[in-house]
C-alpha positions, 0 to 999 in steps of 0.5 A: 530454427526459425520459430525459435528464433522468432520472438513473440508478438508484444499484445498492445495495450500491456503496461509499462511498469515504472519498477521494472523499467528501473531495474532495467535502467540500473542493470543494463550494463550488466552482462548478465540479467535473470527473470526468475518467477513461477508461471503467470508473473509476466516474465515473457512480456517484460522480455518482450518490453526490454527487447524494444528497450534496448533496440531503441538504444541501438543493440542489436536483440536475439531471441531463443526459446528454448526447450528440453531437447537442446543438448550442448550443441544442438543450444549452441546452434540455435544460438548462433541461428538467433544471433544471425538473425538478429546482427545480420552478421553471416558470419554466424550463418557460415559457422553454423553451417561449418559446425553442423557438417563437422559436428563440432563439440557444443563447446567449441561453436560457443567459443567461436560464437563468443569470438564472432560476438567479441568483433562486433561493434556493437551491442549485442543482447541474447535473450532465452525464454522458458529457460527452465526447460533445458537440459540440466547437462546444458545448464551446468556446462553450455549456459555457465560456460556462456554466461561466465565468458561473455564479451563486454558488449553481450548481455545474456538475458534469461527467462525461468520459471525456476531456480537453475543450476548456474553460478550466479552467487559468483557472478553477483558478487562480481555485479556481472549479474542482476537478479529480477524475482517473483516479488519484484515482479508482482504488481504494486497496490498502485499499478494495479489501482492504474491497470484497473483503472485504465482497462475499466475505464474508471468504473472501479472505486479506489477501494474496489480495486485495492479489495481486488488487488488484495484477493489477486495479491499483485499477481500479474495473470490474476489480474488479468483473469479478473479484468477478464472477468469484470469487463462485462459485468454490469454490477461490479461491485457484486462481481468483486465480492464473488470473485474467486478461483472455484469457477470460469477461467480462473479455476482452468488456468488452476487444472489446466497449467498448475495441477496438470503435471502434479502427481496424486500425491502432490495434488493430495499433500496441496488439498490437504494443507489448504486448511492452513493459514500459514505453513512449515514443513513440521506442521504440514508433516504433522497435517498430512503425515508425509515425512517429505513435507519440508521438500514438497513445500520447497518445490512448490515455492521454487517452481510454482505461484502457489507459495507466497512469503509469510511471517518470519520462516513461514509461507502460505499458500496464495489466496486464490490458489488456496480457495481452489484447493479448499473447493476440492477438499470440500468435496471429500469426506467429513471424516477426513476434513475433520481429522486434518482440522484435529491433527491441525488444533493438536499441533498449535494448541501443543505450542501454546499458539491457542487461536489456530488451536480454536479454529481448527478444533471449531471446524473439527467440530469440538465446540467445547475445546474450541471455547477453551483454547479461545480463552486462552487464545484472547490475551495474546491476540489483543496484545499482538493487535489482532483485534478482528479475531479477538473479538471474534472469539470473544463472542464466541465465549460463553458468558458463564466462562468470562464471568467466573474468571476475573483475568478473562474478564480483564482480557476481554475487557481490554478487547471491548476497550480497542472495540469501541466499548471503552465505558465497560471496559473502563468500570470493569478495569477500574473495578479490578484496578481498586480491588484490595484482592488484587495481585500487583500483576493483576492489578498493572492488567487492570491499568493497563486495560484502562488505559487503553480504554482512556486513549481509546475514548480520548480521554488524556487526562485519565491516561496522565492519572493512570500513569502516575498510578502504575507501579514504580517497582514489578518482577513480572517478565513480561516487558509489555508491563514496562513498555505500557506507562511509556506509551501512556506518558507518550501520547500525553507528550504528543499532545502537550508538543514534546515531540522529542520527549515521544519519540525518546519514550517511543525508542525505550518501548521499542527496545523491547523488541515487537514479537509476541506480546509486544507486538501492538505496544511497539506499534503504537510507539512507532506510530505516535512517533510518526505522527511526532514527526507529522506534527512538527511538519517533517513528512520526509521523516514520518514517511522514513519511519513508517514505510519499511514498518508498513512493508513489513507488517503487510508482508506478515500480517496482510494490508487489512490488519490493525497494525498495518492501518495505523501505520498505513492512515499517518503514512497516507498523510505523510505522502499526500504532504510530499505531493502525492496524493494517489499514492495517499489515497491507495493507501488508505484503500479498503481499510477505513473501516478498519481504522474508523476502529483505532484510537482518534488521532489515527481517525483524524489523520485519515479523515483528514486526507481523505477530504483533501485528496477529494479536494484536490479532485474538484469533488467538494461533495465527496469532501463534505460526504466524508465529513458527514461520515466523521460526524456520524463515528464521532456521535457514535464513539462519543468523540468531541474531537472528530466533532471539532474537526469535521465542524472546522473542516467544514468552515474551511471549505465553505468559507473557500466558497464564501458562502458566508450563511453556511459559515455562519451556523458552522461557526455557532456549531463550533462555539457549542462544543465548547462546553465538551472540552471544559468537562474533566474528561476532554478538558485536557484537549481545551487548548486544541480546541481553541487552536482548531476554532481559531484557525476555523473563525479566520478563514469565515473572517477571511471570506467576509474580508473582516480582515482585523477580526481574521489577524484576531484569531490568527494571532490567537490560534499562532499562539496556542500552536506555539504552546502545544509544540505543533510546527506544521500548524504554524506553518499553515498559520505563517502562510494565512497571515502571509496573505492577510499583510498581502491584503493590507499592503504591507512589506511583511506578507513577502518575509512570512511566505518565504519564511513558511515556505523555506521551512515546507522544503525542509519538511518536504511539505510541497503541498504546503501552500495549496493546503493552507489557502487557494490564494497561497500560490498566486501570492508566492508567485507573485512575491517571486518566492516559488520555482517553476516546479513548486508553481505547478503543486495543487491543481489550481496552481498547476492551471495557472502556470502550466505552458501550452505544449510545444510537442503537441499539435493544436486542439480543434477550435472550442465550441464557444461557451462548452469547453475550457481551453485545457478541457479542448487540450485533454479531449484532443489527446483523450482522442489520440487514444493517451492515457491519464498519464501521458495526457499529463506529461504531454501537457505539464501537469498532473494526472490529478489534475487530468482526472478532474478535467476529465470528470467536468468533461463527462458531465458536460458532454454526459459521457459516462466513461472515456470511449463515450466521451470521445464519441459525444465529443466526435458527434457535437464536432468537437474533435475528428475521426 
């Protein structure tokens, strides 16, 4: 009994995961708490994690493991041995040695356990790993009996693989019982940013470690099988792209803990739905032949990692897994991999779903069905915004096909639209648009192609004209044909500053439903309404209406999809606005390439986030490598827009550093894209123009100190930003004129800051200040206008008011003229061993603003990762051993 009774050793350096601590906080009362995931997602650890937890409270904590031979009562005196050890109680010692001699019936020893418990004055908790195991005569009598009796202060904690036998639907109706499930214990695109980042010490990029994140899918051992992998590697990058579960430990772990115990057959019905994106029972009936599909599919998503959650009612296989199994196939005949693939094009194309139909019937080797079924497959594909596979696809047509077929060449048109085509598209829609021989429903098609084109190419002005052509009077079903004109009127108002009217065009869009053929159209409208809200300075609103459609969409369609990167690029904005600037940047992790492809104020927005946050880190030359990167898309999609805001953006970081040369020529740079925004095609977009520029000259103005000149174009740029209905502007604005009266002396600087700032917190803007200008926190400080809280938003403001620690001891003295006074704080605690996070706890601060004193620090100790740094530090006598 003793090795039942003993709990496993907690390996240091496991982390501490913020969700599960808070579902521990919120259900430790509960008498009863679940863990139920398959192999690999932690359960044990978190366990082990919980166990410290509630003896720091003062209960006291038993542990069992249990395993297949625990009948009634050989369970029921295992469990008194725990709870022995574990109260010190020799009561239960006395009535286990009592039961044994006697063979008391198992029911009988818990009823006299659950008295002994109900005596004790204090917390007891029993803990029951690998529970799955038991005997299923235990489970249904012993557990439930157990678990349905508990006194007040006994809390039972079980550990599964499985689904087991017990009353929970009863108990959580009760709220007795808490349930912990695999997806809550999958590793969140954050954590997995910070595991990485810790254990690698900092030698992945943002963006790898999402490309990891996504091929692990937040599965807590897959994580740990590639930081295994990548410890040692010398080209990480490399090593990412290569990562896979065809070799090394990661393949083992497949053979050894999942295949082992599969018979034949369910190996084989596993290999032979590799070839499946996502799975039901009727389609893997239909693949394999087995008539059992429907329960072969159940079990492995019950008690498996294999299954994963798909879109609506169906699953899919996890990627790694998946990778495994198709290595397998691989291996054995064409003639059967052929045949799965055809049985596979027959099922899809027989319900119309002619993408799959494709791709199976290419892999199958029937080119000629495979053109045909990628024909049809390209409308629904560029409506549900799947615009990869689209275009895909339509490479693959054979040119001869688009060109006899005029409706094939409108959906290849409107591809080419969302591809960065949007010329040709355009002239084959407005071809097709003015053609007499076209039908009403060919000819909406045709606007409908060109209107994409037009917000595609930025061209306001032309959506406007394209609306106003759209029919007034259709018959056709499709609601996609009602929902395009309000879409296009849509983002006709966002630009004008009608926010209300957008997000009330938006609603009616939305009415329609976001399946099928409206799945992009319904997008784009909530989009432009999270961007109405953006604009108008709510980012609590924007990040209320984006968050549950991001979650959604990456569920279903994967976090690289073009719906879940638009929701994802105005969402990232949101968040940095609300003062979380690594959530932001996760975010938008892996995914601008895909959204450099989107329309342009999606690009802006993420653009413009990913300068800040670079900013924020103390790396101007990141920020500016971005803008150049902005120019560059802006050139090649013929974008004067982008151009205007990487010309501004630009302005503004110089003239931060007043390196007034530089301003100047930006400043000629943006007066010569002037011309651009009086052509007809951009000329709607004058007045943002002017707006932009405005805002541009008054931060050169403010770093020459021509402080009448800087209150010229603000006033200009104040006004324009009242015409075009952009609040968080005019906030920023509001903000800037505040110190330019700060400057001059005058009693209106204190009334505009706090104006800008009341109006931040109703938005939940809390970067607001740091945003506008380095100087805006020191002012509002300074006008007695901030909380001690909103003191420490953006890293100056957090250097500037942070107190010294009382908890922690004093640095060693600073080596004169090396290190600041915080970098010899940070490179104390760096010594101790503290990660980012409790370096940042420790000193008040952020983990933002930790980072970029840790990067100072390893430039001027020429250290390239933490380890080193300390080892320099320890060497030049900064700190000791």
């Amino acid at each position: 009994m003793i090795l039942k009774t003993t709990p496993p050793r907690l390996l240091s350096g496991v982390v501490k995961r913020d969700l599960v601590h808070s579902f521990w906080t919120s259900a430790r009362e509960r008498s009863a708490i679940v863990l139920a995931a398959p192999a690999g997602f932690g359960k044990t650890t978190v366990l082990l994690q919980w166990r410290y937890q509630w003896m720091e409270h003062g209960a006291r904590v038993a542990w069992l493991n249990v395993d297949a031979q625990d009948e009634p009562v050989r369970f029921a005196l295992a469990l008194l041995h725990a709870l022995g050890n574990a109260s010190g109680a020799v009561v239960f010692s006395t009535l286990a040695a009592q039961c044994e001699n006697k063979a008391e019936q198992g029911m009988a020893i818990l009823t006299a356990l659950l008295g002994e418990v109900a005596l004790l004055r204090t917390e007891i908790v029993l803990m029951l790993d690998d529970a799955e195991r038991l005997p299923d005569v235990t489970l249904r009598t012993s557990l439930s009996y157990l678990l349905l009796n508990a006194p007040a202060n006994l809390h039972v904690v079980i550990g599964s693989r499985a689904a087991l036998p017990l009353p929970i639907s009863e108990m959580v109706a009760k709220k007795s019982l808490a349930v912990l499930k695999a997806e809550e214990l999958r590793f969140r695109l954050e954590e997995s940013i910070d595991l990485l980042d810790r254990r690698l010490e900092g030698r992945l990029s943002v963006h790898e470690s999402a490309k990891l994140h996504e091929a692990v899918q937040g599965w807590p051992i897959g994580l740990q099988f590639a930081i295994s992998r990548l410890e040692y590697e010398d080209d990480l990058a490399a090593a990412i792209n290569t990562f896979s579960a065809r070799e090394g430990d990661l393949q083992d772990y497949f053979v050894d803990a999942l295949l082992h115990d599969l018979t034949t057959a369910e190996a084989d019905f596993l290999v032979q739905i590799a070839i499946l994106d996502y799975l039901q029972a009727e389609l893997c009936e239909a693949v394999t032949g087995r008539a059992e599909a429907g329960n072969l599919l159940n079990h492995f998503a019950k008690e498996t990692p294999l299954i994963m959650a798909g879109p609506e009612d169906w699953v899919r296989l996890h990627p790694l897994a998946r990778d495994f199994l198709l290595e397998r196939l691989e291996h054995r005949p064409r003639t059967e991999q052929v045949e799965l693939h055809a049985r596979a094009s027959r099922w899809f194309a027989g319900r119309e779903r002619f993408h799959e139909a494709a791709h199976h019937a290419l892999a199958a080797g029937d080119e000629a069905q495979a053109q045909a079924y990628a024909a049809r497959s390209l409308w629904l594909l560029g409506a549900q915004g799947k615009l990869t596979e689209a275009r895909q696809w339509l490479a693959f047509i054979p040119p001869r096909l688009l060109a006899s077929d005029m409706s094939l060449k409108l959906v290849a048109a409107w591809v080419l639209a969302l591809s960065g085509r949007s010329d040709e598209a355009l002239r084959i829609a407005m071809k097709a648009a003015a053609d007499p021989a076209s039908t009403p429903l060919r000819r909406m098609i045709a606007l409908r192609v060109a209107g994409g084109a037009a917000i595609y190419a930025d061209r306001l002005g032309l959506v406007a004209e394209l609306v106003a052509r759209w029919p007034t009077a259709t018959t056709v079903d499709d609601p996609l044909y009602v929902a395009a004109p309000l879409n296009g009127s849509a983002i006709v108002a966002l630009h004008a500053g009608h926010s209300s009217k957008v997000r009330e065009l938006a609603a009616q869009v939305l009415k329609h439903g976001e399946t099928g053929s409206m799945r992009l159209a319904s997008a784009l409208a909530r989009t432009m309404t999270g961007l109405s809200h953006l604009w108008e300075g709510s980012a609590c609103q924007a990040e209320a209406v984006l968050q549950p459609a991001l979650i959604k969409t990456e569920r279903e369609e994967g976090r690289r999809s073009t719906i879940a990167c638009n929701y994802a690029a105005v969402l990232a904005a949101a968040m940095l606005r609300r003062g979380q600037p690594d959530a932001a940047h996760a975010l938008l992790a892996d995914r601008l390439d895909v959204i450099e492809e989107g329309f342009p104020d999606i690009v802006l927005v993420a653009y413009d986030t990913l300068v800040r946050i670079a900013l924020d880190k103390g790396d101007e030359r990141r920020a500016l490598a971005a803008l150049d990167n902005l120019d560059s898309l802006a050139k090649r999609r013929q974008l004067p827009r982008l151009q205007l805001h990487c010309v501004s953006e630009q302005v503004r970081i110089h003239a931060m550093s007043r390196r007034n040369e530089t301003v100047s020529t930006l400043v000629t740079n943006l007066d010569d894209l002037a011309p651009a925004f009086r052509r007809k095609a951009h000329l709607s977009f004058l007045e943002h123009y002017l707006l932009v520029a405005s805002t541009a000259k008054a931060y050169a103005a403010f770093a020459r100190n021509h402080l009448d000149e800087a209150e010229r174009q603000l006033q200009c740029a104040d006004a324009l930003a009242h015409q075009l209905g952009r609040s968080y502007d005019m906030q920023v604005l509001k903000v800037l004129r505040a110190l330019l009266a700060k400057q001059r002396g005058t009693t209106e600087a204190a009334a505009l800051m706090s104006e800008a700032i009341d109006l931040a917190r109703l938005g939940g803007n809390v970067r607001l200040l740091a945003d506008a200008h380095p100087d805006a926190t020191r002012v509002a400080c300074e006008l007695h206008l901030l909380s001690p809280d909103e003191q420490t938003t953006g890293p100056e403001a957090v250097e500037a008011t942070s107190p010294s620690p009382a908890s922690s001891s004093a640095p060693p003295p600073v080596q004169q003229g090396l290190l600041t006074a915080k970098e010899a704080e940070i490179l104390h605690l760096l010594n101790k061993g503290m990660p980012n996070k409790l370096i940042a706890r420790a000193l008040g601060i952020s983990s933002e603003t930790v980072k970029w004193h840790l990067k100072n620090l390893f430039q001027k100790l020429s250290a390239g990762t933490r380890r080193h740094a300390v080892g320099r530090a320890r060497l030049l006598g900064l700190v000791s051993e």
